[in-house]
Backbone as a ProteinNet text record, in pm:
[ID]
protein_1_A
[PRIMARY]
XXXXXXXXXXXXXXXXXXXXXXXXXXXXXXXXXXXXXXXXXXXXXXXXXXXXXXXXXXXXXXXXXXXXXXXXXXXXXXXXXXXXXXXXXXXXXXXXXXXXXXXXXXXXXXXXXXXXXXXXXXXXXXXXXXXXXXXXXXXXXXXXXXXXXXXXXXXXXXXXXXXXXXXXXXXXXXXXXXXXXXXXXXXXXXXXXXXXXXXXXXXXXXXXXXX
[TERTIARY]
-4842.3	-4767.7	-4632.3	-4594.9	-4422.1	-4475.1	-4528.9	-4569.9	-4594.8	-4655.2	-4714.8	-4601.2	-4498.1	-4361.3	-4260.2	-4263.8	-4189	-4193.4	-4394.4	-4408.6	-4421	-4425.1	-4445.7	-4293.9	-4177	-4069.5	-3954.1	-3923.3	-3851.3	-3810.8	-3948.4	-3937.6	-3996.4	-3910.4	-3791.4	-3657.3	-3608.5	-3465.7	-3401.4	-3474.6	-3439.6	-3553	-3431.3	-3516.5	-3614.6	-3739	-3836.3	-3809	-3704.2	-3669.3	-3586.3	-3498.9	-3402.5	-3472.5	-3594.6	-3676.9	-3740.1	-3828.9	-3962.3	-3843.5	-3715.5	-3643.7	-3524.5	-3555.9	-3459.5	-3567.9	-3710.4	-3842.9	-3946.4	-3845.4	-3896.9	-4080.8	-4096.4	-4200.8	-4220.9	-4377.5	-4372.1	-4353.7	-4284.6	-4273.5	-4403.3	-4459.4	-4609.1	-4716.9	-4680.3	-4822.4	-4762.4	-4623.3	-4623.7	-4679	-4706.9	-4755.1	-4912.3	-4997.2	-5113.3	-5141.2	-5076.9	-5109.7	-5120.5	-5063.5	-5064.1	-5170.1	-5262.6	-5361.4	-5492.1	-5473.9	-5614	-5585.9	-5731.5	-5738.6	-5778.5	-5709.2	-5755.1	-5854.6	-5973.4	-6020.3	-5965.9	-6024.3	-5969.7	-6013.3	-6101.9	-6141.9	-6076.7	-6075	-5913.4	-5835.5	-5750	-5653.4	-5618.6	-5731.1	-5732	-5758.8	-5803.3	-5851.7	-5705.1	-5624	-5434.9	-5377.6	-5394.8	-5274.1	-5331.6	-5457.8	-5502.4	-5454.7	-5474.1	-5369.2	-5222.2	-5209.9	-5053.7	-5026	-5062	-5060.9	-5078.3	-5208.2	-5177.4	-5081.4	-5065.2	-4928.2	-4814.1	-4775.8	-4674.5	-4698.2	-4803.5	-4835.7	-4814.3	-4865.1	-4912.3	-4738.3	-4658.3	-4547.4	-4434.2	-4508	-4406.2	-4440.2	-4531.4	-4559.4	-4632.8	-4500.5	-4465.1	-4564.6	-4699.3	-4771.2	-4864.5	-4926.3	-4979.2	-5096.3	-5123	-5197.3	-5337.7	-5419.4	-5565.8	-5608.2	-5727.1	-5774.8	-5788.4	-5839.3	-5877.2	-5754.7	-5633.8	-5510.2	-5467.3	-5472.8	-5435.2	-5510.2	-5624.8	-5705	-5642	-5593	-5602.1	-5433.1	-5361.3	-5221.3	-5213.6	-5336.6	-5341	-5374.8	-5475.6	-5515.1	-5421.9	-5332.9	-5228.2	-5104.9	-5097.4	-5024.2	-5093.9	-5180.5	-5293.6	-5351.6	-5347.9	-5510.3	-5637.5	-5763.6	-5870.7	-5949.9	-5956.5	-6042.4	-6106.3	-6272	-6315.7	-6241.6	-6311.3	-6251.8	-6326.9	-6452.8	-6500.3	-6411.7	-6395.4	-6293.9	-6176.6	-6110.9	-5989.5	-5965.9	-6097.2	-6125	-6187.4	-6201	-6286.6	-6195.2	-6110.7	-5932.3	-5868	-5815	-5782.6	-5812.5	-5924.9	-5988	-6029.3	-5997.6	-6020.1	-5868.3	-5757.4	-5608.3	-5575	-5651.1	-5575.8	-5489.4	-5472.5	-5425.5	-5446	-5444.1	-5436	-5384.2	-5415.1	-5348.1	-5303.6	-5182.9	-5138.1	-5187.1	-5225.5	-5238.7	-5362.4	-5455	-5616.1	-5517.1	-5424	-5373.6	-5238.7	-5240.6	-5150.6	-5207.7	-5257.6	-5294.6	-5209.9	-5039.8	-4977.9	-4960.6	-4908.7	-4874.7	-4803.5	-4822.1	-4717.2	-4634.9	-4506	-4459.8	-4524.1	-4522.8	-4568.9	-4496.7	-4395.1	-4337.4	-4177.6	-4137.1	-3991.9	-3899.4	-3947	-3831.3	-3800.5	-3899.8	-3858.6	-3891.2	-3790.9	-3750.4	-3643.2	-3676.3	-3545	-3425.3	-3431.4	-3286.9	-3194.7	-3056.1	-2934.2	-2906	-2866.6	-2828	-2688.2	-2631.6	-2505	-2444.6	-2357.2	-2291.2	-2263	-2329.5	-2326.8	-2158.3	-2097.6	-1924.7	-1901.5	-2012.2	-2001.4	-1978	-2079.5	-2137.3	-2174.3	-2264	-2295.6	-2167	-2064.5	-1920.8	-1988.6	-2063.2	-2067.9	-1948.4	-1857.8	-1749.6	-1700.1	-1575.3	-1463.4	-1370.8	-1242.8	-1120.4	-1080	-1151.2	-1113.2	-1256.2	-1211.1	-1369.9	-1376.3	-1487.1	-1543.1	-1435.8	-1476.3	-1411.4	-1554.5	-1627.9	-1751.3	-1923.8	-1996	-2113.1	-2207.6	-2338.6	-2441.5	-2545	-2653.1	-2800.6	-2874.6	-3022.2	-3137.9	-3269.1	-3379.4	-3471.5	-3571.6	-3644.6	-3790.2	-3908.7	-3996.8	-4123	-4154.7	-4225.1	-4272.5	-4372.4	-4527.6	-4635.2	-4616.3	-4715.7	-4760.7	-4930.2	-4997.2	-5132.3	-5136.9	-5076.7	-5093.5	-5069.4	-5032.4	-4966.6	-4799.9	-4751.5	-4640.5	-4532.1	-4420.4	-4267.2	-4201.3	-4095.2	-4020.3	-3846.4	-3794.9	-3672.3	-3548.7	-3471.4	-3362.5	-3198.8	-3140.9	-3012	-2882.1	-2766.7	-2634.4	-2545.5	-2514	-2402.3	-2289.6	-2211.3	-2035.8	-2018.6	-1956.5	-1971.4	-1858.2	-1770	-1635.1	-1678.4	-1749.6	-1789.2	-1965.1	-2033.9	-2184.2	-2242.8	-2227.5	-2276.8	-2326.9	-2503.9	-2520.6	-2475.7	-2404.8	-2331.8	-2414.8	-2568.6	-2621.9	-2808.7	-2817.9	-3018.4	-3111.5	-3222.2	-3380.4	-3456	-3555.6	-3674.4	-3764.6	-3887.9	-3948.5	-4095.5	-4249.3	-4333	-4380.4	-4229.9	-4290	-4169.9	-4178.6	-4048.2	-3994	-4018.1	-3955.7	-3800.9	-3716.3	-3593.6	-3543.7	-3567.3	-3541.6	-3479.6	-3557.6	-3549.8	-3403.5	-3350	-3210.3	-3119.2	-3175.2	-3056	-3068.2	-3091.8	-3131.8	-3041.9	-3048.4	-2942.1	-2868.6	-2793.6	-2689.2	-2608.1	-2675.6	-2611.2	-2597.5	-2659.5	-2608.4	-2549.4	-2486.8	-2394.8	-2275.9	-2263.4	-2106	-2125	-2194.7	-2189	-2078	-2123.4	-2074.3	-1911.2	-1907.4	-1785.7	-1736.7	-1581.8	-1556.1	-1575.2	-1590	-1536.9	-1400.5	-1395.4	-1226.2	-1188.6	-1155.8	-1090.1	-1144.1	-1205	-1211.5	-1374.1	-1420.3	-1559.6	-1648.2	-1717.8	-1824.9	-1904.2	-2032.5	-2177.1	-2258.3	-2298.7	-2415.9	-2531.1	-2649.9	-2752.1	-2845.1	-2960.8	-3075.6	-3086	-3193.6	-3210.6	-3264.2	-3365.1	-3471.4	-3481	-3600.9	-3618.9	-3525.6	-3546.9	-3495.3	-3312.4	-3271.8	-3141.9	-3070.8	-3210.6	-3140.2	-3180.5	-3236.1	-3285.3	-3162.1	-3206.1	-3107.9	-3077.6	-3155.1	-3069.8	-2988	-2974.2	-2874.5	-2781.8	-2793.4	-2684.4	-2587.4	-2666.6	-2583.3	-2543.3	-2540.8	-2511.3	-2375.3	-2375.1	-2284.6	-2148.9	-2198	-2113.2	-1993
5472.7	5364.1	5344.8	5454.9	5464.8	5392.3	5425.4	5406.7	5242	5179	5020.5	4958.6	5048.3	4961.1	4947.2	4990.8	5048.6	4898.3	4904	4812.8	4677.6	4657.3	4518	4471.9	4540.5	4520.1	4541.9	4686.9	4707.2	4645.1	4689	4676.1	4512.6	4423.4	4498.5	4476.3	4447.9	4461.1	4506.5	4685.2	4796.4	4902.1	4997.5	5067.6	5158.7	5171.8	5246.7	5366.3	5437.6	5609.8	5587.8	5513.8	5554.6	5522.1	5403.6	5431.3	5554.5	5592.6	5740	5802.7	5803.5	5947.8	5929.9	5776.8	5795.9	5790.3	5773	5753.4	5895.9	5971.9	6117.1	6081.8	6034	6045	6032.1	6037.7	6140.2	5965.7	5933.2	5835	5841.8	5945.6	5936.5	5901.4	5932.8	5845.7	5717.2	5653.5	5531.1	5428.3	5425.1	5449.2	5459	5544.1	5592.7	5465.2	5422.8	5320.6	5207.2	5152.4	4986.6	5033.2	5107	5114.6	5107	5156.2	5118.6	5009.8	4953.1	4762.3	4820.8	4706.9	4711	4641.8	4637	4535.6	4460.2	4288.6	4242.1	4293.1	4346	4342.1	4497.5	4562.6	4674.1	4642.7	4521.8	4489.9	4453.6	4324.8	4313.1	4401.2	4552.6	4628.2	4662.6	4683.4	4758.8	4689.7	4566.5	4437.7	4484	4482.1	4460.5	4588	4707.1	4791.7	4834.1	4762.6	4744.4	4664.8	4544.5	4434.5	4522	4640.7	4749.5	4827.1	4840.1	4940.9	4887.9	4788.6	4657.2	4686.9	4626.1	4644.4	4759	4858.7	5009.6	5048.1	5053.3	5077.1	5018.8	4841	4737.9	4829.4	4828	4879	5058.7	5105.6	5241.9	5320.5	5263	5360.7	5442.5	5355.9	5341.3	5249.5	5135.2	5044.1	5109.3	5086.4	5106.7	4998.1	5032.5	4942.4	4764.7	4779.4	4639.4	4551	4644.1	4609.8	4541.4	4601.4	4582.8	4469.3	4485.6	4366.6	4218.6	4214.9	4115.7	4016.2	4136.2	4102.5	4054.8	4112.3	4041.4	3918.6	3855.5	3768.5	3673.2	3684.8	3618.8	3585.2	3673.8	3690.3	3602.2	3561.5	3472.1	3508.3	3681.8	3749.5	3740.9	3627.2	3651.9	3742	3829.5	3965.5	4008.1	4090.3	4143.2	4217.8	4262.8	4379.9	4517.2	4523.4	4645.2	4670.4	4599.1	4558.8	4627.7	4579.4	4691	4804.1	4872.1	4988.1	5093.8	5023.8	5120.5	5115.5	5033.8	5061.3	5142.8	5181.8	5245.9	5408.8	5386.6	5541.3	5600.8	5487.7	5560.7	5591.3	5519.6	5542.2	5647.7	5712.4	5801.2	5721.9	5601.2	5547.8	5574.2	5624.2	5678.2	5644.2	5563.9	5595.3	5728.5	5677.6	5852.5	5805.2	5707.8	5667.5	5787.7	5833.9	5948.4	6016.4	6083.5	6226	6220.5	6061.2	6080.9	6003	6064.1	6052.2	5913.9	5930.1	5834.2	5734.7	5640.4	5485.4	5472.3	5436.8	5453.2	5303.3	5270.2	5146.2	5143.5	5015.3	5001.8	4860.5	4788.2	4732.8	4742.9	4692.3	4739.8	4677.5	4587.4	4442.2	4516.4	4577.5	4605.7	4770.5	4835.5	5010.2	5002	5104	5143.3	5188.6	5248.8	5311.2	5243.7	5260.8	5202	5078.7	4952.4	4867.2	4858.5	4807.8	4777.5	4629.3	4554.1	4427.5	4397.4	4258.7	4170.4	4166.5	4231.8	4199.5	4070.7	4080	3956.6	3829.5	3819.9	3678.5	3561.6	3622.4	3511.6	3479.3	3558.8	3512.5	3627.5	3628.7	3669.7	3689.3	3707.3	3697.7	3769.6	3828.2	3915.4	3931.5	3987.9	3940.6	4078.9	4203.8	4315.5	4420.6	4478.9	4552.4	4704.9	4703	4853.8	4761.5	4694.1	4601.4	4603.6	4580.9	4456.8	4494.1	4593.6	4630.1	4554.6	4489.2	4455.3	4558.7	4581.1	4647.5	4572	4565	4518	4582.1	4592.2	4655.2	4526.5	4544.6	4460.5	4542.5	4449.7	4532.6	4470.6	4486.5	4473.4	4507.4	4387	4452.7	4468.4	4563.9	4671.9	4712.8	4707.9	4702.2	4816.9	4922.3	5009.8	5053.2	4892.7	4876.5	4842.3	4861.2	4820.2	4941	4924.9	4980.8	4912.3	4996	4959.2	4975	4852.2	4888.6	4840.2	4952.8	4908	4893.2	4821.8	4857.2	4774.9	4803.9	4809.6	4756.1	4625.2	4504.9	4516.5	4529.1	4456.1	4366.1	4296	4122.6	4057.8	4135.3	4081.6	4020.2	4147.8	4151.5	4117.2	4097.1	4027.6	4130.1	4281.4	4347.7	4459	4509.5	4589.8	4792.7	4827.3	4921.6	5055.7	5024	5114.3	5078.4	5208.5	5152	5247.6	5251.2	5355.2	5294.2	5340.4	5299.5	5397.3	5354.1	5485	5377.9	5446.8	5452	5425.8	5397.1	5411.4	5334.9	5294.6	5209.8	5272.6	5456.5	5506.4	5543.1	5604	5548.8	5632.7	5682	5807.3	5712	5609.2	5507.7	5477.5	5371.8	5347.5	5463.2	5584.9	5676.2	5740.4	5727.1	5768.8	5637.1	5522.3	5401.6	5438	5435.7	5442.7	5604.4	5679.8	5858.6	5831.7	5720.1	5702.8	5618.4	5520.2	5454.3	5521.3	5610.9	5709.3	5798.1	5798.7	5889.9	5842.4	5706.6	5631.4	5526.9	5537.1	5472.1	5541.1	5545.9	5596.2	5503.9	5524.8	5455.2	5417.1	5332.7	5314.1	5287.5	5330	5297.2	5133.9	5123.4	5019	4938.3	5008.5	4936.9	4911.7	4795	4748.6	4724.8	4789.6	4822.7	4723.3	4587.3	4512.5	4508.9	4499.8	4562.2	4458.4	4458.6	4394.6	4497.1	4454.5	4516.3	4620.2	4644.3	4712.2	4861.8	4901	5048.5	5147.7	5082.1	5227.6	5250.7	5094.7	5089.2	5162.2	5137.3	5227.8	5373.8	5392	5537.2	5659.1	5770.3	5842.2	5914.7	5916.5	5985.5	5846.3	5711.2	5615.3	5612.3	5682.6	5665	5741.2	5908.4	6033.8	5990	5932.8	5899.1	5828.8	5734.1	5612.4	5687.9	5795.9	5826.5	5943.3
-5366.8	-5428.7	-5361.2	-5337.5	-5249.6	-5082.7	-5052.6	-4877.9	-4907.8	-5036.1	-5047.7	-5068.3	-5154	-5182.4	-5085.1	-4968.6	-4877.9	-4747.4	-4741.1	-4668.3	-4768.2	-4873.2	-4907.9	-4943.9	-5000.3	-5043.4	-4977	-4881.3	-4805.9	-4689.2	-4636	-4435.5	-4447.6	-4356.9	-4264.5	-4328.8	-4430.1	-4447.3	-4379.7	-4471.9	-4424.3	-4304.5	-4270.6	-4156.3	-4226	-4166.3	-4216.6	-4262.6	-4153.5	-4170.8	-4287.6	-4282.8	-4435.3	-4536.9	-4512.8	-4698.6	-4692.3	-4600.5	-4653.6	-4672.9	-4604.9	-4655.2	-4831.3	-4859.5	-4989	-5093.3	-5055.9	-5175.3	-5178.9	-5037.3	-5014.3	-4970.5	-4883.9	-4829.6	-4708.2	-4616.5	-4448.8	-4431	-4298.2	-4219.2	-4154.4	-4093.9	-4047.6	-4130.9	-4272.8	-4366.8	-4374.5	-4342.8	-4410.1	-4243.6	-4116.4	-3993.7	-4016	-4087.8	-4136.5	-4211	-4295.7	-4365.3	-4354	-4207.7	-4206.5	-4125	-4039.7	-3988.4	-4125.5	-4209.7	-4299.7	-4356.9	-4336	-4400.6	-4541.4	-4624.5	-4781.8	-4809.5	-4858	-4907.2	-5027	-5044.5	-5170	-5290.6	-5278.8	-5418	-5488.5	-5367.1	-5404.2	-5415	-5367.2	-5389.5	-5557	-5593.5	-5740.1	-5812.3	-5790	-5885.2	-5909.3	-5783.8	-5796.1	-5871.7	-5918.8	-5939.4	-6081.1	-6108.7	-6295.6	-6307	-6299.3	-6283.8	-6343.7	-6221.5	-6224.7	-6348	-6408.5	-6522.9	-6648.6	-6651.2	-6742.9	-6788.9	-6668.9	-6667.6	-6721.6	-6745.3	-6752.2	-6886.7	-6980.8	-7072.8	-7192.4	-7142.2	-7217.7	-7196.6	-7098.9	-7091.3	-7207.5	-7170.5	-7294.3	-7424.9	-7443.5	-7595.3	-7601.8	-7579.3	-7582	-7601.3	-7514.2	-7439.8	-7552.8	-7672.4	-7763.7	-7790	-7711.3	-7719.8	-7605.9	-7757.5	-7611.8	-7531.1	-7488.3	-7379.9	-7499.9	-7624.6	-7632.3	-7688.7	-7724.7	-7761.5	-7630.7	-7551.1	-7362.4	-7356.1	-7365.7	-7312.6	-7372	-7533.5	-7577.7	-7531.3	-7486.2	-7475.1	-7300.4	-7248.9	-7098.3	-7117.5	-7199.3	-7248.6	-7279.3	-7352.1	-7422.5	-7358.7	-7158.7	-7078.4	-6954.9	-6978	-6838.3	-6788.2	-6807.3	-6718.8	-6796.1	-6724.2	-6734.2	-6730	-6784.5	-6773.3	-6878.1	-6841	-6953.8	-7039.3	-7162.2	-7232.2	-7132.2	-7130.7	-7079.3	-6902.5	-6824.8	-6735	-6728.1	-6847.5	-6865.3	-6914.9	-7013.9	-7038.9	-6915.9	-6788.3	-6709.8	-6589.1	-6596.1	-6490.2	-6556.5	-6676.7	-6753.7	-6754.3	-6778.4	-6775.1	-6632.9	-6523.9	-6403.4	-6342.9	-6396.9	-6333.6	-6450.3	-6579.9	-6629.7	-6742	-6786.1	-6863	-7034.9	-7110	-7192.1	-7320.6	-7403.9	-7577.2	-7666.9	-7682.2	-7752	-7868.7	-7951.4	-8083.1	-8176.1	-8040.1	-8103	-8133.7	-8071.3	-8125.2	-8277.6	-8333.4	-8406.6	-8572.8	-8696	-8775.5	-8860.3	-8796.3	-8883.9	-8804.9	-8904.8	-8795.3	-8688.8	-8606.2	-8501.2	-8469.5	-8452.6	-8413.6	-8276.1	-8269.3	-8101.1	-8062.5	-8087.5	-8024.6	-8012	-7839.7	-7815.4	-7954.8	-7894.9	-7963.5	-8135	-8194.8	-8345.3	-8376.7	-8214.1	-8245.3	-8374.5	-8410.5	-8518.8	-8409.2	-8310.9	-8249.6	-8284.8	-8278.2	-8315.5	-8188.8	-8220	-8126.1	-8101	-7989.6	-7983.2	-8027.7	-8079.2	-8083.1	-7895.3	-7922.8	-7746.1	-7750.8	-7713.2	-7668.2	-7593.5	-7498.6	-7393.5	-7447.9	-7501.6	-7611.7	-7517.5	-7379.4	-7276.9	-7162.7	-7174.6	-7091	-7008.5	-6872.6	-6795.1	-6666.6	-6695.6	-6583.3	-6629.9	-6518.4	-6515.9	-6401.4	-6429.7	-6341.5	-6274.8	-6263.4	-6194.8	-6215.9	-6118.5	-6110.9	-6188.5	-6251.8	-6262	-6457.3	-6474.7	-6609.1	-6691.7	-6611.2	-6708	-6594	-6646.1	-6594.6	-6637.3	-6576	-6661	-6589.6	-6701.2	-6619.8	-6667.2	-6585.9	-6644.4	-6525.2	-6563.2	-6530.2	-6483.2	-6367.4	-6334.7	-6274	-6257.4	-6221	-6116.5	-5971.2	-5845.1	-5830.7	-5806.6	-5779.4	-5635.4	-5637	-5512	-5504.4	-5390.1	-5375.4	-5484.3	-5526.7	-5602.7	-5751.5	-5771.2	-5913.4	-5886.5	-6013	-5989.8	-6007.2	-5944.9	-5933.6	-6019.2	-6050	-6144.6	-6073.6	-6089.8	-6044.8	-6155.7	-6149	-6252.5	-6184.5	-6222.2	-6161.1	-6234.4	-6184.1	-6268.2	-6158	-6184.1	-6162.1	-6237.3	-6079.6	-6171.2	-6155.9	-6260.6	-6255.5	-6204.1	-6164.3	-6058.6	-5914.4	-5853.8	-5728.2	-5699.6	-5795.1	-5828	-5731.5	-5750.1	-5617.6	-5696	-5684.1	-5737.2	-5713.5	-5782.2	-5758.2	-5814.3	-5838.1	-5879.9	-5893.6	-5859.8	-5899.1	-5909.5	-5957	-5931.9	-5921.8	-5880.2	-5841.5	-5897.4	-5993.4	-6020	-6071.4	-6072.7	-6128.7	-6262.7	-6368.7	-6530.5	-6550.8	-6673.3	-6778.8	-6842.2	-6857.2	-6926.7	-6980.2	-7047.6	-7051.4	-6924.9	-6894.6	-6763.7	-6685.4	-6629.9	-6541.4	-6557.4	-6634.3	-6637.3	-6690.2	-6720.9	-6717.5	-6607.8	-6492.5	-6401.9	-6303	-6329	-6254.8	-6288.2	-6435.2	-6444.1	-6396.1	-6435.3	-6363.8	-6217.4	-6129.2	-6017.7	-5990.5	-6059.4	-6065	-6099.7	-6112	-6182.5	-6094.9	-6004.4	-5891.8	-5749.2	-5763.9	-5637.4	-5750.2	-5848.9	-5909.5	-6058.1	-6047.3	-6176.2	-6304.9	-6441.5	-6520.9	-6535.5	-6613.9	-6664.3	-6777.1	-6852.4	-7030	-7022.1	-7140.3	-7154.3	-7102.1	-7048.5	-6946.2	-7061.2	-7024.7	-7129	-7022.6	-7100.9	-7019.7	-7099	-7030.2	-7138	-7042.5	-7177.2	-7102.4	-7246.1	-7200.4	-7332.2	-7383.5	-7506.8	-7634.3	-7695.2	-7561.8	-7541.9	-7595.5	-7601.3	-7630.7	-7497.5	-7389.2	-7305.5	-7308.1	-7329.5	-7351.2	-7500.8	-7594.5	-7713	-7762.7	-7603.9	-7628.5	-7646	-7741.7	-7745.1	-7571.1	-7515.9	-7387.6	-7320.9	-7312.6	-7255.1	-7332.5	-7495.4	-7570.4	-7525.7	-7542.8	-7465.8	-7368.7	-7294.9	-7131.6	-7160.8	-7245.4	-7270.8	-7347.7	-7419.4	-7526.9	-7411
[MASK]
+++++++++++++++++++++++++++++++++++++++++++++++++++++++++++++++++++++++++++++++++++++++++++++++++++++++++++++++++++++++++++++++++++++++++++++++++++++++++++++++++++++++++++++++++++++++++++++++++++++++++++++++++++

């Protein structure tokens, strides 16, 4: 998946050696790889996939295959139900819902975690830097499914001053941007971090992070 994101997203921006070495992988498999042809119909098996993954992730990785199926449905993918139960069970995709007797929430939008008040209130601007952060998270298909990239803007200089790249939506992901964003810049009394609403933003480890 790293070697597919490397060549479909990276190169050529950037130089080949500095991605395998910041995504930690051999420069000789990513070389290995534009030599094997994909077929299409591998290709679409990666993308429905990947569209799973999107899914089971949005809704905290609780929804089975016909829950999945019906929300691809409702998202523009034409696909069987048996279709997405047999991508599923061959990538390892999994419902935690068998192993839990009680109800489980399963959507972001209505976590209980604690939210923050929008300070911003849509005034995206600011007059000095390391003042006014925004983050937000996206997803990138890849013959292998999709990447997830998150990252953290100062809105003085519109320059992203922070980012990850990782495999899952989990909250790891943006506490993982943001711990490297305070790597490369200090805070300053006063900084307001806005970010959406989401489960990973009101997870207790971005809280710890924030606090």
């Amino acid at each position: 998946m790293k070697l597919l994101f490397i060549q479909r997203v990276l190169v050529p921006e950037f130089p080949v050696r500095d991605c395998c070495r910041l995504l930690d992988v051999s420069e000789s498999g990513y070389y290995r790889l534009l030599k094997q042809p994909v077929s299409k119909r591998e290709v679409g098996r990666q993308e429905l996939v990947g569209k799973i993954r999107v899914v089971f992730d949005e809704f905290s990785r609780v929804y089975g295959s016909p829950r999945v199926h019906q929300e691809l449905l409702r998202t523009g993918t034409r696909v069987s139900r048996n279709t997405v139960a047999n991508a599923m069970r061959r990538a390892g995709i999994q419902s935690r819902m068998h192993r839990r007797k009680h109800r489980v929430k399963t959507t972001d939008s209505n976590h209980d975690s604690p939210i923050a008040p929008n300070l911003l209130n849509r005034n995206f601007t600011s007059d000095a830097p390391n003042k006014v952060w925004v983050s937000d998270f996206t997803y990138i298909p890849t013959l292998e499914g999709f990447m997830y990239l998150a990252t953290v803007m100062d809105l003085f200089s519109r320059k992203i001053i922070g980012w990850r790249i990782a495999d899952h939506a989990r909250a790891e992901l943006v506490v993982t941007a943001l711990n490297n964003t305070l790597l490369s810049r200090k805070s300053s009394s006063g900084l307001v971090l806005h970010s959406d609403r989401g489960v990973q933003y009101a997870s207790q480890e971005y809280r710890a992070l924030l606090a």
